[in-house]
FITOR-643193 format. One line per 8 residues: number of its first residue (from 1); their letters; for each residue x, y, z of N, C-alpha, C. Coordinates in Angstrom, 1 decimal. Last residue first. Example, Ala and Ser with C-alpha at 12.3 -4.5 7.8 and 13.67 -1.06 7.14 Angstrom:
BEGIN
2> SA> 12.8:-2.2:7.1:13.7:-1.1:7.1:12.9:0.0:7.9; 13.2:-5.7:7.8:12.3:-4.5:7.8:13.2:-3.3:7.8
This chain:
BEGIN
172> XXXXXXXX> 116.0:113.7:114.5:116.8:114.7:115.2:117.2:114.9:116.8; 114.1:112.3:113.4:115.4:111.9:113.9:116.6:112.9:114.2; 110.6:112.1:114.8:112.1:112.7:113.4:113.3:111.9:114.4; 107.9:109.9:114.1:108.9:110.6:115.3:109.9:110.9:114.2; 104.6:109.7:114.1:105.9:109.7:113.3:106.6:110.9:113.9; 103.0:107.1:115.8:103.0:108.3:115.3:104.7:108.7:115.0; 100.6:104.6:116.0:101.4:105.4:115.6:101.9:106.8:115.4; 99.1:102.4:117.9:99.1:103.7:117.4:100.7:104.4:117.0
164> XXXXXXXX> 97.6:99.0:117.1:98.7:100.0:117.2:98.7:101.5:116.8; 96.4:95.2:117.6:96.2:96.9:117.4:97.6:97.7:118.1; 96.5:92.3:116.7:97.3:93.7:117.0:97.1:95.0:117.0; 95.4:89.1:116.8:95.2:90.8:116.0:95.9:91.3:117.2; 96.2:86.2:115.4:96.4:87.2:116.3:96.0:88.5:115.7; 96.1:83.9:113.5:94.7:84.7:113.9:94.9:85.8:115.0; 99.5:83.1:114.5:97.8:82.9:113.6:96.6:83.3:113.8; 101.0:85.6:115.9:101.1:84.0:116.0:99.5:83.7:115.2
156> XXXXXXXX> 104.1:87.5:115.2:102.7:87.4:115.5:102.9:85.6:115.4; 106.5:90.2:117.1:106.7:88.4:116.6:104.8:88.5:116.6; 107.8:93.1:115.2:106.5:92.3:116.2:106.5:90.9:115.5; 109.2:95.9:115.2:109.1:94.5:115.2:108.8:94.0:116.4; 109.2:99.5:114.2:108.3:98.4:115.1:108.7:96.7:114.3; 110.8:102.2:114.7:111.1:101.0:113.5:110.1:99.7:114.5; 110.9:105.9:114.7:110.0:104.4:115.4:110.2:103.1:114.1; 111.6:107.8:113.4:112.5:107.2:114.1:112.5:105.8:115.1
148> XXXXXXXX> 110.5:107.4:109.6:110.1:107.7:111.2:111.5:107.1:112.4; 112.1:107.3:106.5:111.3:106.9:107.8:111.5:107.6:109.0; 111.9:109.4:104.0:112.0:109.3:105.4:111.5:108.7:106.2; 110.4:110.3:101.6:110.8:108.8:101.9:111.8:108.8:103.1; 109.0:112.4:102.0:110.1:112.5:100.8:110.4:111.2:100.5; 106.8:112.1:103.0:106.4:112.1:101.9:107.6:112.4:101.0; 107.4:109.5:105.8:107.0:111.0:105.4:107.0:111.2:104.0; 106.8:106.3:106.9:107.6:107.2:106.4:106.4:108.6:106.2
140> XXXXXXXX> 106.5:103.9:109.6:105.5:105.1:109.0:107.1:106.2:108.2; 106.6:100.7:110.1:107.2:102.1:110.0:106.4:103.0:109.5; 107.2:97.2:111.0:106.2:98.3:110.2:107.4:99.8:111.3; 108.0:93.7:110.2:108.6:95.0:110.6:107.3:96.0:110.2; 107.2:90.7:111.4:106.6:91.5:111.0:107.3:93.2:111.3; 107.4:87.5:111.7:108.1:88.5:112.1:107.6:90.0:111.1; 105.5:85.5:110.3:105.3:85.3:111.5:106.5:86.8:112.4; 103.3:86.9:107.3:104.8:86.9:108.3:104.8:86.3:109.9
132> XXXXXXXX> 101.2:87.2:106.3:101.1:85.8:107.0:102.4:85.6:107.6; 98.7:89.8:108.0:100.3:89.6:107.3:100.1:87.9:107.5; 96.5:92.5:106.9:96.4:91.3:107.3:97.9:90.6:107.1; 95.3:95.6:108.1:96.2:94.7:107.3:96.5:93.5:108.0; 93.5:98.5:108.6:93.3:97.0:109.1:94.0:96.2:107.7; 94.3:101.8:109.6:94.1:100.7:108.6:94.3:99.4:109.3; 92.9:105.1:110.3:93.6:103.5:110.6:93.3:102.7:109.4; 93.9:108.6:110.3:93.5:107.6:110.2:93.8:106.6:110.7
124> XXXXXXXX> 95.6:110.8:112.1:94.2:109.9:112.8:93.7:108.6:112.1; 96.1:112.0:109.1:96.0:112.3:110.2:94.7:111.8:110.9; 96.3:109.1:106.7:96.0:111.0:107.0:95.9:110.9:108.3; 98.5:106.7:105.4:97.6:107.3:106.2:97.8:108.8:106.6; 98.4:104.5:102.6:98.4:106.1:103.0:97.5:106.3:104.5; 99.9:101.1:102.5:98.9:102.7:102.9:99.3:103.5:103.3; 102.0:99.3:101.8:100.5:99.3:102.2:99.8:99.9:102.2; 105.1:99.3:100.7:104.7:100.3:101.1:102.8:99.8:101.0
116> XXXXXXXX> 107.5:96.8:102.2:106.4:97.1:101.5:105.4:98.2:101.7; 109.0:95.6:104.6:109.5:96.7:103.2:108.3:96.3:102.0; 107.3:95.2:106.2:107.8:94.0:105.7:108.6:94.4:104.3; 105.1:97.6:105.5:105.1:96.6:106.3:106.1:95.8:105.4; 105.0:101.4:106.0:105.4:100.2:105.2:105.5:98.9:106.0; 102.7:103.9:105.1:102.7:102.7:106.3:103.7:101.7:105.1; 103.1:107.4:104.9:102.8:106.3:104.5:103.7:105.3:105.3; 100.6:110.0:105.6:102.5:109.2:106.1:102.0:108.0:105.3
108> XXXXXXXX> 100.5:113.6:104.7:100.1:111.9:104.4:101.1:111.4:105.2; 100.2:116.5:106.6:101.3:115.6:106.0:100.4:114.2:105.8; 98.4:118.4:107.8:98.5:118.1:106.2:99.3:117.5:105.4; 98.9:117.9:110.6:97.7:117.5:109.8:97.5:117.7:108.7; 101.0:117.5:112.4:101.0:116.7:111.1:99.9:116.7:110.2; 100.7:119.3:114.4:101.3:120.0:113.2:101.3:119.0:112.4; 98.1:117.9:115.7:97.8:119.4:114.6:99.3:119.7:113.8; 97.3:114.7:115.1:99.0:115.8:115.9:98.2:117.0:115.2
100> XXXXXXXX> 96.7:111.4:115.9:96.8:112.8:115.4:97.2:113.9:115.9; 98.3:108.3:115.1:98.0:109.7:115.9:97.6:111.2:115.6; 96.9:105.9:112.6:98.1:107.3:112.6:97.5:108.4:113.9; 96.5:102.8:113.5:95.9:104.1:113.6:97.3:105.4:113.8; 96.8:99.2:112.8:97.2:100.8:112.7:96.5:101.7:112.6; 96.1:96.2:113.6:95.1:97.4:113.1:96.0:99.0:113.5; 96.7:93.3:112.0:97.3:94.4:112.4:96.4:95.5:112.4; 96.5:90.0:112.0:95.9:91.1:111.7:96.4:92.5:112.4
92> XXXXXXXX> 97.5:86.7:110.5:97.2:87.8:111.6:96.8:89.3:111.3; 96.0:83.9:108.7:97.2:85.1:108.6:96.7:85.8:109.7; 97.7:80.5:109.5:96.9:81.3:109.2:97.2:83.1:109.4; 100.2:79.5:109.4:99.0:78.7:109.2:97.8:79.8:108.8; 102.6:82.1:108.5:102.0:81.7:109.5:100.8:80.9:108.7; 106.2:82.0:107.2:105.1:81.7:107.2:103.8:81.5:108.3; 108.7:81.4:108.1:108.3:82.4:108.2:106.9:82.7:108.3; 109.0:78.3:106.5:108.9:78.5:107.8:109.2:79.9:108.3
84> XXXXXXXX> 109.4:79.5:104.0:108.0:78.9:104.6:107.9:78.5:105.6; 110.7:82.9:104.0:110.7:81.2:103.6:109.4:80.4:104.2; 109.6:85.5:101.9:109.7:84.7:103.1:109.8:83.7:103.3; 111.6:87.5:99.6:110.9:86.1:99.9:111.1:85.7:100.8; 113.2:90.6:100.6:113.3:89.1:100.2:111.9:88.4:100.8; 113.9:94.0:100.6:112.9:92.9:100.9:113.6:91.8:100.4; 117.4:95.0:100.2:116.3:94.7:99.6:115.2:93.8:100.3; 119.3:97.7:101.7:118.6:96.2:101.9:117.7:96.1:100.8
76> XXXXXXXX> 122.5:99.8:101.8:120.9:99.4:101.4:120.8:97.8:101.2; 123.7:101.2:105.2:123.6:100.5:104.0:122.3:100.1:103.4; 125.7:102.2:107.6:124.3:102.6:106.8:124.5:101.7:105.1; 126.6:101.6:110.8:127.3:101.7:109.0:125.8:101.6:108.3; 126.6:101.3:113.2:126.1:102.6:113.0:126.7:102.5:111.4; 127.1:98.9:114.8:128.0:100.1:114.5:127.6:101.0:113.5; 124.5:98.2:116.0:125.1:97.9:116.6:126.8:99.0:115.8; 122.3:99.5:114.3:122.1:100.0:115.4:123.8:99.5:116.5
68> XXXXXXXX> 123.2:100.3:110.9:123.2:99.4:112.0:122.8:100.0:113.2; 120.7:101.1:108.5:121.6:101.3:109.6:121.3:101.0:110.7; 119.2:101.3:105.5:119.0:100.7:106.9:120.4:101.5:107.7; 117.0:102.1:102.0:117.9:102.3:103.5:118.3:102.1:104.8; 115.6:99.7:100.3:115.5:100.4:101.3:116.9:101.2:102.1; 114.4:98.9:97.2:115.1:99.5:98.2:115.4:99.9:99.0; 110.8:97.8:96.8:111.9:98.6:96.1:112.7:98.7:97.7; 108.5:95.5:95.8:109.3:96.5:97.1:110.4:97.2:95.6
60> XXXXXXXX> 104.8:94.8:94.5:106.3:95.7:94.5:107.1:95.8:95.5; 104.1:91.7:95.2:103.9:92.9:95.5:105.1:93.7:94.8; 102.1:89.6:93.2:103.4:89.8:93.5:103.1:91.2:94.4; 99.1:87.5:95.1:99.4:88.0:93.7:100.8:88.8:94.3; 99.4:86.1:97.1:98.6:85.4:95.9:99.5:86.1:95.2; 98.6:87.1:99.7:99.5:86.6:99.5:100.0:85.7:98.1; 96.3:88.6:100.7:96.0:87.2:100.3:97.7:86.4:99.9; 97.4:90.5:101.8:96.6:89.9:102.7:96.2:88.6:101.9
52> XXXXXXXX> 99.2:92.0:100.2:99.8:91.4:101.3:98.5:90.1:102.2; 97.4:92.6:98.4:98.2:91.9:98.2:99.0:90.7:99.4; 96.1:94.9:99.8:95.2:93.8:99.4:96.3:92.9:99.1; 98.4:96.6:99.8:97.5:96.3:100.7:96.7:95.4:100.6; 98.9:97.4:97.0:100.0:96.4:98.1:99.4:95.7:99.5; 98.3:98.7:94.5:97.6:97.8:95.7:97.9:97.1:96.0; 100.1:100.2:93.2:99.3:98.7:92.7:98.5:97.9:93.3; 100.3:102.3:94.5:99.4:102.7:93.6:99.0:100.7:92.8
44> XXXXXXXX> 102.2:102.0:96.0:101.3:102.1:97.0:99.4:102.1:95.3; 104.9:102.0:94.7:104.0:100.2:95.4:102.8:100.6:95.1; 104.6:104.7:94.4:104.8:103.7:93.1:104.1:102.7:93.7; 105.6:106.3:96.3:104.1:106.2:96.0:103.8:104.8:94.8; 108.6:105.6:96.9:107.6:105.6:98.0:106.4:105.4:97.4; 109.9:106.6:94.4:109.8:105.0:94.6:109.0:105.3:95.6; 109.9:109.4:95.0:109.1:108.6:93.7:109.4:107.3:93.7; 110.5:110.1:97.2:109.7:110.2:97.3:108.7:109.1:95.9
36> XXXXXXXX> 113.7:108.2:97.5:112.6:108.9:98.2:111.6:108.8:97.6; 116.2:106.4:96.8:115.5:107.4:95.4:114.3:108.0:96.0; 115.4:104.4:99.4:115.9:104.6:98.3:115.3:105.4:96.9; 114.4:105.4:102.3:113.7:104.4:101.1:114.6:104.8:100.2; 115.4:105.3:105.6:114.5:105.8:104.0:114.8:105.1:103.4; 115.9:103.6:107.6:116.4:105.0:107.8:115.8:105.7:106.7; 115.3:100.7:109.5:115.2:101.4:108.2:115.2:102.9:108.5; 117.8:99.5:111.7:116.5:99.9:111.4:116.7:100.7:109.9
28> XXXXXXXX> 119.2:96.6:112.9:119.1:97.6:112.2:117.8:98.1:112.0; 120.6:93.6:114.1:119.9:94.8:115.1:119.9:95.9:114.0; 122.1:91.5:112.8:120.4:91.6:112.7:119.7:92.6:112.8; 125.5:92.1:112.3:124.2:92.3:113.2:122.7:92.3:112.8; 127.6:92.1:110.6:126.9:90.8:110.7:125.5:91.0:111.5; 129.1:94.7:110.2:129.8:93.5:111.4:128.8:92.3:111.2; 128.5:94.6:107.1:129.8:95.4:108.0:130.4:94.1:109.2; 126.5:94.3:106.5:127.4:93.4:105.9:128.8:93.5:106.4
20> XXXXXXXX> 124.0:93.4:108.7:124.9:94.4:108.5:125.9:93.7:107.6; 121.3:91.3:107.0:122.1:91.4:108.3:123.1:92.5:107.8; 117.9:90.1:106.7:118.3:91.1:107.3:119.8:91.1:107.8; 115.8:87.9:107.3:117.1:87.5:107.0:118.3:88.9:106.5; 113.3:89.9:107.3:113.9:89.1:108.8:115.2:88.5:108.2; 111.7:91.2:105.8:113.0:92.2:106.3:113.9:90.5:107.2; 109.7:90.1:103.2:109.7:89.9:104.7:112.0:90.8:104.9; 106.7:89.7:100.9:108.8:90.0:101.8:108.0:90.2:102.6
12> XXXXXXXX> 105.3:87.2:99.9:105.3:87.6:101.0:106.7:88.2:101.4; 106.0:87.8:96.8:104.4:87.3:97.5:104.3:87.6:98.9; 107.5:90.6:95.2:107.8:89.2:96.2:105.9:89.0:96.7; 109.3:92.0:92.2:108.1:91.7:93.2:108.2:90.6:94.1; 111.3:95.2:92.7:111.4:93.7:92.7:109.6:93.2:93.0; 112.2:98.0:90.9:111.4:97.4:91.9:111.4:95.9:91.8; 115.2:99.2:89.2:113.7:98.6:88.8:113.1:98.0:90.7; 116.7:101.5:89.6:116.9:100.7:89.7:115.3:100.6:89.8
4> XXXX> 117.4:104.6:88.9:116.3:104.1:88.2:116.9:102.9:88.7; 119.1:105.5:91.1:117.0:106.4:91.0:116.8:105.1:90.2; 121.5:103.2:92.2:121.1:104.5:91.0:119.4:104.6:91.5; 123.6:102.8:94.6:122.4:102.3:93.9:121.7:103.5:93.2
């Protein structure tokens, strides 16, 4: 997959139809972002955050990198359109807070939900996002486009809120 492959827009992606092309497994996590750091800031500047919460207007995704958890073959995924039975009646609420670390304190991380990049978060911040996904992936990348070694999936149910602390684990 080339740097300049164009971004896709979706109203609600969603990761959940998701499978290894290798053996077929569902069980994968996102490993980075395709082309790093300059696809990573791109979403984040159309306002992906407010997007995701009305569900109205397109979002950007771009590319992701996964690998299987079941045989370990690394490949790239694209977000997809959530079907309508993905959908929740009403939307849920996620309240993320970035842990605060002294050695991360001059690193941004940025929050992706549902391969969508949502927010910047600084050391300690939080952010309140709303999803109408009823399967909801989130991750915190670093500023080349490395995700964290924490891949979070969370089943929600309508008007649920979720609070969560985060913090970004290496993979070493």
């Amino acid at each position: 997959m080339s740097d300049e492959e164009p971004s896709t827009e979706l109203h609600n992606p969603t990761l959940e139809s998701i499978t290894c092309p290798q053996c077929g497994s569902t069980n994968f996590e996102i490993i980075g972002q395709s082309g790093g750091l300059r696809r990573l800031t791109t979403g984040m500047f159309f306002g992906n955050a407010g997007n995701i919460i009305r569900g109205v207007q397109a979002i950007q995704v771009r590319p992701l990198k996964a690998k299987c958890a079941d045989c370990k073959h690394k490949f790239i995924v694209q977000p997809v359109e959530a079907p309508p039975e993905e959908l929740l009646d009403a939307p849920a609420t996620l309240v993320i807070t970035r842990k605060k670390s002294i050695i991360g304190m001059a690193v941004n991380m940025s929050l992706m939900l549902n391969g969508a990049f949502v927010a910047t978060l600084k050391n300690g911040d939080t952010v309140t996002v709303q999803t109408r996904n009823k399967h909801n992936y989130i991750q915190l990348f670093d500023q080349s486009g490395v995700g964290s070694a924490r891949f979070d999936r969370i089943e929600m149910t309508p008007d649920q809120k979720i609070e969560m602390v985060l913090k970004m684990k290496g993979r070493y």
